[in-house]
Structures are given as structure tokens and as C-alpha cells.
N, C-alpha and C positions, 0 to 999 in steps of 0.2 A: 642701460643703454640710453644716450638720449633721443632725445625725437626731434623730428624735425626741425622745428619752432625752439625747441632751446638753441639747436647747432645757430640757426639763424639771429636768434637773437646776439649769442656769442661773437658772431661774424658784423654783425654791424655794428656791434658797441664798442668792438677793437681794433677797425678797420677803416681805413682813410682811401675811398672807392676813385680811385685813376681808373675807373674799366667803368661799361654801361653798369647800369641803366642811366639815363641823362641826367634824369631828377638828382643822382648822387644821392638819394635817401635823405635828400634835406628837406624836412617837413614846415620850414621855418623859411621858405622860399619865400617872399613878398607875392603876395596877390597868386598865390596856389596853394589858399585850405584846405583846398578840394585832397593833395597828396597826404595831407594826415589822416585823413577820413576815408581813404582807400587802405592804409598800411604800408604807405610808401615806405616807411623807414627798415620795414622786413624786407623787401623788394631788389633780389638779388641776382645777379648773373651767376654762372659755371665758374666757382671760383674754388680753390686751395680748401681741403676737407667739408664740400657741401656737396660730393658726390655732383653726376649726371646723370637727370632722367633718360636718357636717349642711350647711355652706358652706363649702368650701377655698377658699383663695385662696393660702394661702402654703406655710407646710412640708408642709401635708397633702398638699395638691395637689401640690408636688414631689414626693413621696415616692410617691403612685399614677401621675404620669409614669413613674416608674422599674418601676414592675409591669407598665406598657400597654407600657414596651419589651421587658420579660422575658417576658409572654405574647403578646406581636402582637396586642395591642387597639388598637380605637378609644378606649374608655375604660373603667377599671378605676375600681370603688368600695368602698372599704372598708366593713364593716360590724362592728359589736362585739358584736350581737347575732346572732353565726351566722349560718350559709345560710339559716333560717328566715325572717331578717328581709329578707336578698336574694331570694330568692322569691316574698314577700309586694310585696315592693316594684316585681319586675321584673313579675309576672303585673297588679297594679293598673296599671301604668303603661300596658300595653297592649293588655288588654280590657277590653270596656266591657259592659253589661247585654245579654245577649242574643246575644251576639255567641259565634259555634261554637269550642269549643276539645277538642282530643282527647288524650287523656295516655293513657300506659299505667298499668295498672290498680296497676300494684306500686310509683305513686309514693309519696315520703313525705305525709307528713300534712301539713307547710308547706303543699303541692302542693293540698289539697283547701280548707283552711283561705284560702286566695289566692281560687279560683274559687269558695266560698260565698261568701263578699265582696261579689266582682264579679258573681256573679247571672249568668254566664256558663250556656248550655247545652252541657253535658257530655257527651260519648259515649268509650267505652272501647274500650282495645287490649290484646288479653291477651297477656301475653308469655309466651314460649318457656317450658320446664315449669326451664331455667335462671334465668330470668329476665330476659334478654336480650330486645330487641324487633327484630324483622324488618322488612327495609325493604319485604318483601310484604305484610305486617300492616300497614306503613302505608300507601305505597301503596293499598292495599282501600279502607283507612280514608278517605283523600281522597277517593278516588274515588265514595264515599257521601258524602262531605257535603265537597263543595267549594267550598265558600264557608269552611272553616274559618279562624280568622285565629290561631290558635295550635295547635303542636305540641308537647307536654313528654313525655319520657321521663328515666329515672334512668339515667346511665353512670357511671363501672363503678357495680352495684350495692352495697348493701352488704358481699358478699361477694366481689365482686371480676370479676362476668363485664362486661364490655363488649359492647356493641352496636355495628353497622358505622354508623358517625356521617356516614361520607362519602355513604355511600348514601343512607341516610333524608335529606341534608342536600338531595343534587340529587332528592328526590322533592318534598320541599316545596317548593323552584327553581321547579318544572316546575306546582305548583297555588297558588305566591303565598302562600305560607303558612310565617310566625315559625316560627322551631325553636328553643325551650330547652330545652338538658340541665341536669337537675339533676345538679352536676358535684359533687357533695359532699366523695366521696370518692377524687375525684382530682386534689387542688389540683395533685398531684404532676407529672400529665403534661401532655408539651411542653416540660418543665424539662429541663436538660442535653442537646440533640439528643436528647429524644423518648424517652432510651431507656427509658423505663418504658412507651411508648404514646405518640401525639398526644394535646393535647388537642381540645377539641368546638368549641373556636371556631377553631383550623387548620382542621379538618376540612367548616366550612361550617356551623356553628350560628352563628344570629345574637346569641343571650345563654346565659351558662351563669354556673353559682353554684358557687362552691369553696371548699371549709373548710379554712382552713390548719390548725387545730388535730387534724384528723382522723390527715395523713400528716406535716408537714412543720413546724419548728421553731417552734412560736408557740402563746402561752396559749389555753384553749379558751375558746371564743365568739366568735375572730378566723376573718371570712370578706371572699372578693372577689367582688362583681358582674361580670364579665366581657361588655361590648359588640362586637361584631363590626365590625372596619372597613366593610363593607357596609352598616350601617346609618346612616340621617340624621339631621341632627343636632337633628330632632322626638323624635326616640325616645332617644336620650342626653339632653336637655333634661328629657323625662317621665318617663324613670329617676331621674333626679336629684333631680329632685322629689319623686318616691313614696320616694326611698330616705329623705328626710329623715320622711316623714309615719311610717315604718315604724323611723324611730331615736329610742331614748330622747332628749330635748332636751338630757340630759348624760351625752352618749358618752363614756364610760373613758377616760382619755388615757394610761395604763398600757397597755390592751386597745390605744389606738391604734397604742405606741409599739413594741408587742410585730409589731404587724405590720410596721411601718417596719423592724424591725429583721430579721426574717423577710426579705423583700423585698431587703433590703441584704447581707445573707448569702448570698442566691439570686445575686445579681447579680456579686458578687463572688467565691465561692466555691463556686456551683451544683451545676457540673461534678463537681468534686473530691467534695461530699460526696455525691450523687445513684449517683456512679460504684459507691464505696465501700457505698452503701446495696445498691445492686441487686449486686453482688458476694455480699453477704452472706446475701439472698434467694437467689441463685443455689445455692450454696453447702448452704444450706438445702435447696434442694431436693434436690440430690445426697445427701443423707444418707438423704433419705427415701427412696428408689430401693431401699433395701434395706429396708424395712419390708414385713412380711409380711399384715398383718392391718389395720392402723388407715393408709388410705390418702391424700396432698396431691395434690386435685384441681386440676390443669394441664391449658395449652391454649395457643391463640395467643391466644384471647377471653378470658382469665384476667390478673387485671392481680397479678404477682407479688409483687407486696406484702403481698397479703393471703392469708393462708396457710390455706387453709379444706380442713379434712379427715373424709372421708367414715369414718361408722364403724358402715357397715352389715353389713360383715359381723365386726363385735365384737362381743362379748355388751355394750357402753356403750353409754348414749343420749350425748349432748352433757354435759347435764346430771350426769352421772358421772364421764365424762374429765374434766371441767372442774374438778371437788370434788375429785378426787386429784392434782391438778397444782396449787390452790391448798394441800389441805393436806399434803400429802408434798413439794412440791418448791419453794412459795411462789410461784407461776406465775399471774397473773392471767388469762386470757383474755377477749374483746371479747363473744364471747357463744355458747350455747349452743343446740342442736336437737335433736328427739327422734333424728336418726340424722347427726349432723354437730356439727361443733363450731369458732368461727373465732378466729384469732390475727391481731392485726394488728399489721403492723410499721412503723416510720417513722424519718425520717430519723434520731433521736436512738437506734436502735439499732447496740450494738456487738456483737464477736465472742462477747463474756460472757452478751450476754445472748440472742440468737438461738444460740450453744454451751448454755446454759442449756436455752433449747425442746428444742433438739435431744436432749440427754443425755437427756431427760425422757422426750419421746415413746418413742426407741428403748426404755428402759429398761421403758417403760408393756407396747409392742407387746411386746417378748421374752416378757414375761409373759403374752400374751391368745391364746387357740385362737383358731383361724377362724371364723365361723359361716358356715355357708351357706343363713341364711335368706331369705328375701325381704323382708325389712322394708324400706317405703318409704313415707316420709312428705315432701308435696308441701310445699314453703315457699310455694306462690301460693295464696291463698286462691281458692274458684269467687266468680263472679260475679253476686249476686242480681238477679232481680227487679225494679225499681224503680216504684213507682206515684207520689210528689212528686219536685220536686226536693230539694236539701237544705234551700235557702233556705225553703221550702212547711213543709218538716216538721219545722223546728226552730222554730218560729213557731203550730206546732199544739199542741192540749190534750195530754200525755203521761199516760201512766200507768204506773206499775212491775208487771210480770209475773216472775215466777219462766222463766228460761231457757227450763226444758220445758214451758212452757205459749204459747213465742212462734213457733210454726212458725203460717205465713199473716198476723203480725200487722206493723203497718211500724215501720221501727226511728226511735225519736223521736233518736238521739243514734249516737256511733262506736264503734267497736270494733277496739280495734288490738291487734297483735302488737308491745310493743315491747319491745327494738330487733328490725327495724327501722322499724317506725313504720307498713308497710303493713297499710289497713281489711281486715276481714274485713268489714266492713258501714258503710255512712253512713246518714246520718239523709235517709229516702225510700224506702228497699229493703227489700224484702218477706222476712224470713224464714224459708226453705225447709228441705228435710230435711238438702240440702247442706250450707249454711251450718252447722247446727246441728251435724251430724256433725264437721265442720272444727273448731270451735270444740271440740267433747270432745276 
């Protein structure tokens, strides 16, 4: 069968383009290098045997059978606009106005963005002060309003804790209630026998959304919608649908092919590089075993790839290590906290460049006393007030207030932290001293 990237190749070496894209695949345009250096000359519209992301029938469609064999789906859908646009797609697909949905509090902003939409009513689950959500948090949660018809939580989070999937999966079981994990940044697990983790749709989630571009070989803005065999083929039918409403009309066939080829490499060589990847993780860790001061926060809930370390008791914030690792050692890191700081890793890391962290770090710590302060700052934001919904209060007269002058007043709009994207406040919630304090 071929892949993507061959079909394409084929289609522009034999094809005289009267149809978009403008560029016409001429890389040889006077005073536009820039298009060879993108791959303009792959760079194709919906044309005669290159299939349609938005309707598969042919390659595309082959090519996400071969992902629903590699993750144990009912059906897998590509998306080129990110988990954002799988999210948006999977939450439309299956609530409707009114209709009860509970998510933990620390999802991303896709997450809220979906259910202002839908005009769904919203109740919250606050997760663990890791992040992490409790299948007794939800549990509770059902148990006050059961009639819910959706469940979303974030696994692993941005920073890499997981939540017990199997648990919350038979809680929902047990009150008739959808579970999707926003699987973002774990396109990785269930790849190669698991050994980074299961993923959420083994584990008994009915939908989960995964960013290849986050952990595993593939350009960013390449993600998969993941359907659970459990579900009927009402709910893959209305997936498919909203996936299309939620995809630009001309989906990248670059961004497409970039997954096909993702997928194909998984499929065929999974194992071997996955192995090789967490080897290197491992390895990692061992170095850090002997850091005295600046410490790699591990666990069994801890998904190893994302290498997030505590540095509370160093005289850095995040924002410090981070500056001396970019300019002393040329070290980018994923993001920064006022007492932590995260590195993330992915399958296209080698020896040199997780050797590279490492040298960095040790060389960082050798040099830092201890502290033995208490500095401790919460990455979950508290949970306001609410007097509208969002739908109510982005629909209301607004006005602009100076910060310290909006304690008791309701927030007309959002306020995020990002990365990673979770509100300190939505548009409906009253803010308090809390919130404000949080926010300094």
C-alpha cells in the first residue's frame, strides 16, 4: 500500500496544478526560497486519488485502519489542527444544550472552549494538589448529579502525573456516563506493550484525543481522535461529522502525510524505537539520583518522559534554571514555574541530547547550596464563585477594570496560565481575594 508521501509525490511530479494552492508547487518562484524550504512542492489541494481528510474513503482511510490496529480502536481520526480541534469536535458530537457534564477543573482551555459551545451545564472536580484526579472525586461527583452524560479529565497532565483511568472508567460504567480523557500528551502510551503506561481507551475511556506532535515523530498540529470499541456506531458516525465541521475545508496533506508516516513507523518499528526512547529516560533518571539540591520528581503516577524537576529547595525559580540552561548551555526547555521547571522528551531524542540535559543539570546543581525554605507555589489554581454561565456572560455589557479594583465583580472573559492553558477564571465567576492573590 502506499503512504501518503509516495501518493503525493506521484501527484505532483505528474500533474500540471490549474486548482489551489496559489504557489502552484513552484519552488523556483523568483524571490520565494522561503517555498522550497517549507515543501511547497508536496503542498496539495483535494484532488483525484489523494483521498479527503474531512471524508476518507481511500488512502486516508487506510492509513487510520492501520492506527485503530496500533491503538485497539473502534475508530481513529486524524486531525491537522491539534487535539484542540479533536476535542472541539468529540465534546460537540456528544452533548447537547443542557445536558450535565463534569470535567476536572485543570483541563485545558479546548476543554471549556467545546462546552461554551454546547451551552452544556458544567460542575467541577478539583484534582489532587498534583494534578491528578481521584476516582473518589469522581465517584462524589456522579453521585451528585447523575444524570451526567459526560466525563473529561486531562491524563497524563501537562507535566506528566496520570490519573487511575481504569478506576474512574468502571465509576462511570456503574452511572451510564461517557469518559474522555484529554490524552494530549500521551499519544505515547499503549505503544510498544505499554511500556511508557496504557493508554485511556485500553483502560476503559470511551474517547480520548492525542497529540502526536507533543511526544512522538510527527509535525505539530498532527493529532488522533481515539473511539473506544464499546462504543456504537451512532457515536463514531457523530464524531465524524463534527470532526469535519471542526476541520479547516483544506486539511494539509503535508500535516496529513506527516501522520501517515508517524503511524507507519509506529507500526513497523514501534517497539525498537519506544524501547530505545524509555532506555534513555531511564538512564536519565539514574543520573539524577545523585543530585543534591535541584531534584526529578518520580513515581509510578509519573509518566517518564516528561522530566519535571522540583526546585524548591534552590535558591531558582523555573524561570532562572530555564535562562541559564538556554544561555550557558543552549538547552531549550517546555516551560517554566515559580519553584519547578519541565523538560520534555520524545521519541526523536538521542544519547547527545538527554547526555546534553544531563551534563547541564549536574553541572547547574554542583554549583547551588540547599535551601531549606518552604517556598511553595500551587500550579491548580482555587476555584471561583460562579454567578452566569459562560454562555450568559460573554453575551453581557463588559467593562474594563484595573485588576485591583475587580474583587466581587464577574469576569466578562478568561484567564489562563499558559502553557498549560488551565483558567484561573472563565467568563461567569466572581472574583475573590483568592483568585486575585493567585493571580499575583
Amino acid at each position: 500500500m502506499d503512504s501518503i508521501l509516495d501518493r503525493l509525490k506521484q501527484y505532483s511530479d505528474n500533474t500540471i496544478p490549474m486548482c489551489m494552492p496559489g504557489h502552484k508547487r513552484n519552488v523556483s518562484l523568483p524571490y520565494a526560497e522561503y517555498l522550497s524550504q517549507l515543501s511547497a512542492q508536496l503542498d496539495a489541494t483535494e484532488a483525484f486519488g489523494l483521498d479527503n481528510l474531512n471524508m476518507p474513503e481511500g488512502i486516508i482511510l487506510e492509513s487510520e485502519r492501520l492506527a485503530e490496529e496500533l491503538w485497539g480502536t473502534r475508530r481513529s481520526i486524524y486531525h491537522v489542527n491539534g487535539s484542540t480541534g479533536g476535542i472541539l469536535a468529540a465534546v460537540y458530537a456528544v452533548v447537547g444544550r443542557g445536558d450535565t457534564v463534569i470535567i476536572a477543573r485543570n483541563c485545558h482551555k479546548a476543554v471549556y472552549s467545546a462546552l461554551e459551545i454546547t451551552g452544556a451545564d458544567l460542575f467541577y472536580i478539583s484534582p489532587n494538589s498534583d494534578g491528578s484526579v481521584s476516582a473518589e472525586a469522581v465517584e462524589l461527583a456522579l453521585s451528585l448529579h447523575q444524570n451526567t452524560r459526560l466525563l473529561i479529565i486531562t491524563s497524563p497532565t501537562y507535566d506528566g502525573v496520570m490519573s487511575d483511568i481504569a478506576k474512574i472508567a468502571r465509576a462511570c460504567e456503574d452511572y451510564g456516563t461517557l469518559f474522555m480523557v484529554d490524552e494530549a500528551h500521551g499519544a505515547h502510551l499503549g505503544l510498544a506493550g505499554g511500556i511508557f503506561g496504557e493508554s485511556a481507551i485500553h483502560l476503559g475511556a470511551h474517547i480520548s484525543v492525542d497529540s502526536l506532535h507533543k511526544t512522538l515523530p510527527s509535525l505539530t498540529g498532527t493529532a488522533i481522535l481515539h473511539i473506544s470499541k464499546k462504543t456504537d456506531d451512532g457515536m463514531v458516525s457523530r464524531i465524524e461529522s463534527s470532526s469535519a465541521m471542526f476541520m479547516t475545508s483544506s486539511p494539509s496533506y503535508i500535516l496529513t502525510a506527516s501522520i501517515d508516516g508517524c503511524v507507519r513507523l509506529l507500526c513497523e518499528h514501534g517497539a525498537e524505537i519506544l524501547s530505545r526512547w524509555y532506555s534513555l529516560c531511564e538512564m536519565f533518571a539514574q543520573c539524577c539520583r545523585s543530585l543534591h539540591a535541584i531534584s526529578l520528581m518520580s513515581g509510578a503516577a509519573r509518566d517518564k518522559s516528561k522530566l519535571f524537576f522540583d526546585l524548591s529547595h534552590t535558591p531558582y525559580t523555573g524561570a532562572e534554571l530555564a535562562n541559564i540552561l538556554r544561555r550557558e548551555f543552549g538547552i531549550e526547555l517546555e516551560a517554566a514555574f515559580p519553584t519547578s521547571a519541565l523538560a520534555m522528551t520524545g521519541a526523536g531524542d538521542t544519547e547527545e541530547t538527554l547526555g546534553a540535559l544531563a551534563d547541564a543539570i549536574m553541572k547547574i546543581d554542583g554549583k547551588t547550596e540547599i535551601c531549606y525554605s518552604s517556598k511553595s507555589v500551587s500550579l491548580t489554581p482555587p476555584i471561583p464563585s460562579r454567578a452566569y454561565s459562560a454562555c450568559d456572560a460573554r453575551t453581557a455589557l463588559l467593562k474594563t477594570v484595573p485588576i485591583g479594583s475587580a474583587e466581587g465583580l464577574v469576569s466578562g472573559e478568561y484567564i489562563w496560565a499558559y502553557p498549560p492553558g488551565i483558567p484561573i477564571i472563565i467568563p461567569g465567576e466572581i472574583f475573590g481575594d483568592n483568585t486575585l492573590s493567585y493571580m499575583e
